[in-house]
C-alpha positions in Angstrom: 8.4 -114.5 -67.4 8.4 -118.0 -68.9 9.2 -116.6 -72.4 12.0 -114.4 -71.1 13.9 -116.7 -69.4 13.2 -119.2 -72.3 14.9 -116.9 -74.7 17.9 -116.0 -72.4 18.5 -119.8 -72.5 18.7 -120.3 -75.9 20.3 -117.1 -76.7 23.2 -118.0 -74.3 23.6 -121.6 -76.0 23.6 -120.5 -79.2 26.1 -117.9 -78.4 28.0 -120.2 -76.8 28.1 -122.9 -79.3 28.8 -120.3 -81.8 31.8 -118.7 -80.2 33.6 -121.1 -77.9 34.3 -123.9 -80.5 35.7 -121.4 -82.5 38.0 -120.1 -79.6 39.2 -123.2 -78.7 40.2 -124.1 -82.3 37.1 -126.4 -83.6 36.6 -126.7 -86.9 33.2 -125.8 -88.3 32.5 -129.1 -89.5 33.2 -131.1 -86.6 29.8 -131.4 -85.1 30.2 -133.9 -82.3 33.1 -131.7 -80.5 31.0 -128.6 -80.6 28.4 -129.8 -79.0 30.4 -131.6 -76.5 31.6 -128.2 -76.1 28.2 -126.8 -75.6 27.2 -129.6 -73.4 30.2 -128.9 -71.2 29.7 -125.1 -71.4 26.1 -125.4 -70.3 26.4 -127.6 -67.5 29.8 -126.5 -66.2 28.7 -122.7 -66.1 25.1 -122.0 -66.8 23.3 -124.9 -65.1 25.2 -123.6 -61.7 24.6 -120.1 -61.9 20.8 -120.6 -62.5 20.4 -122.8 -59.5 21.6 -120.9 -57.1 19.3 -120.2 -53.9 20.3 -116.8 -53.2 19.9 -114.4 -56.2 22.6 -111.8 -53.5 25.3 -113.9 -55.0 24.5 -113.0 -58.5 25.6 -109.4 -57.4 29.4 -110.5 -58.3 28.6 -111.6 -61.9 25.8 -109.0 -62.5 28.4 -106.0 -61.9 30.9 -108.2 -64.4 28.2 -108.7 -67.0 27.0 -104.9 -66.9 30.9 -103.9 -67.3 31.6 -106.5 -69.8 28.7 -104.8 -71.8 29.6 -101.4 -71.3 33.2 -102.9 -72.7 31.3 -104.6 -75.5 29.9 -100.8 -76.5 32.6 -99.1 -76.5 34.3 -101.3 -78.9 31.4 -101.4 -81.5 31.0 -97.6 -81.4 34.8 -97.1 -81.7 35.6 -99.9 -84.5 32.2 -100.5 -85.9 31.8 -97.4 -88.5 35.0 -97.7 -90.6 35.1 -94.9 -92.7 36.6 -96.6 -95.9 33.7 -99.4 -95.8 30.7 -96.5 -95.8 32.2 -94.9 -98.2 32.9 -98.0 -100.5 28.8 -98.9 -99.7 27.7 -95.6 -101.1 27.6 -93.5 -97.8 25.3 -93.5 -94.8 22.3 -92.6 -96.7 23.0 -95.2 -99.3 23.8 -98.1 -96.1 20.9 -96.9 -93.9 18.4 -97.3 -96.6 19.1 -99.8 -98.9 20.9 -102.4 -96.5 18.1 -102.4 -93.3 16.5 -106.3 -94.1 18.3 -109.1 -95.2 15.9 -112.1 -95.4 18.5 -114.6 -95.9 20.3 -113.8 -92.5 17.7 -112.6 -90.4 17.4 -115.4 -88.0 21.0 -114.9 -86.9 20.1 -110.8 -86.5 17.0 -112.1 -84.6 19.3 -114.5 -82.1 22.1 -111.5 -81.8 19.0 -108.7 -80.9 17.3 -111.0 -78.3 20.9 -111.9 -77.2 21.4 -108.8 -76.4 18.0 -107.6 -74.9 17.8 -110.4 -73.0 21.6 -109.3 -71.6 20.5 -105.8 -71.1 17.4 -107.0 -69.3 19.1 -109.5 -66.8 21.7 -107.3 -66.0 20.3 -105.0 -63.8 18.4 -107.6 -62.0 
């Protein structure tokens, strides 16, 4: 259990210090503001949420999370296979076989996948 909730943590803040600086207009190379950001994220948020005595009141955000990633679905199966980008790569076969492991970005897959097993799995708590 330990190692679950571990990962959900540090999935979240890297998410979060991934996307929020970047929505609130940060540039990449200011380092101090982003983790302010993260800092402020993670206390104001999801320090609050996690210390809550009764898990009923998770109910609320547990129905917004499971809608926000039946959302999140939706929009990857819809926009995610553009035709004109398989067929520039070579076609599925060409994309499925030849593109599966990239070594020099395969941390980032590895944050995304737990990211999003770790969503799927808290859920439905």
């Amino acid at each position: 259990m330990f190692l679950s909730s571990f990962g959900a943590m540090v999935s979240y803040l890297i998410i979060i210090k991934d996307t929020i600086p970047s929505l609130c207009g940060v540039a990449a190379d200011n380092e101090p503001v982003r983790r302010g950001i993260l800092v402020v994220c993670s206390m104001g948020v999801t320090l609050p949420l996690s210390m809550q005595r009764d898990m009923a009141n998770l109910s609320n955000t547990s129905v917004i999370s499971a809608v926000f990633d039946t959302i999140m679905v939706i929009i990857i199966a819809v926009c995610a296979p553009v035709r004109e980008s398989v067929e520039l790569s070579g076609g599925w076969y060409h994309v499925v076989t030849h593109s599966t492991i990239h070594f020099e970005t395969i941390f980032v897959g590895l944050g995304v996948l737990s990211f999003a097993f770790v969503c799927q799995d808290s859920c439905f708590i």
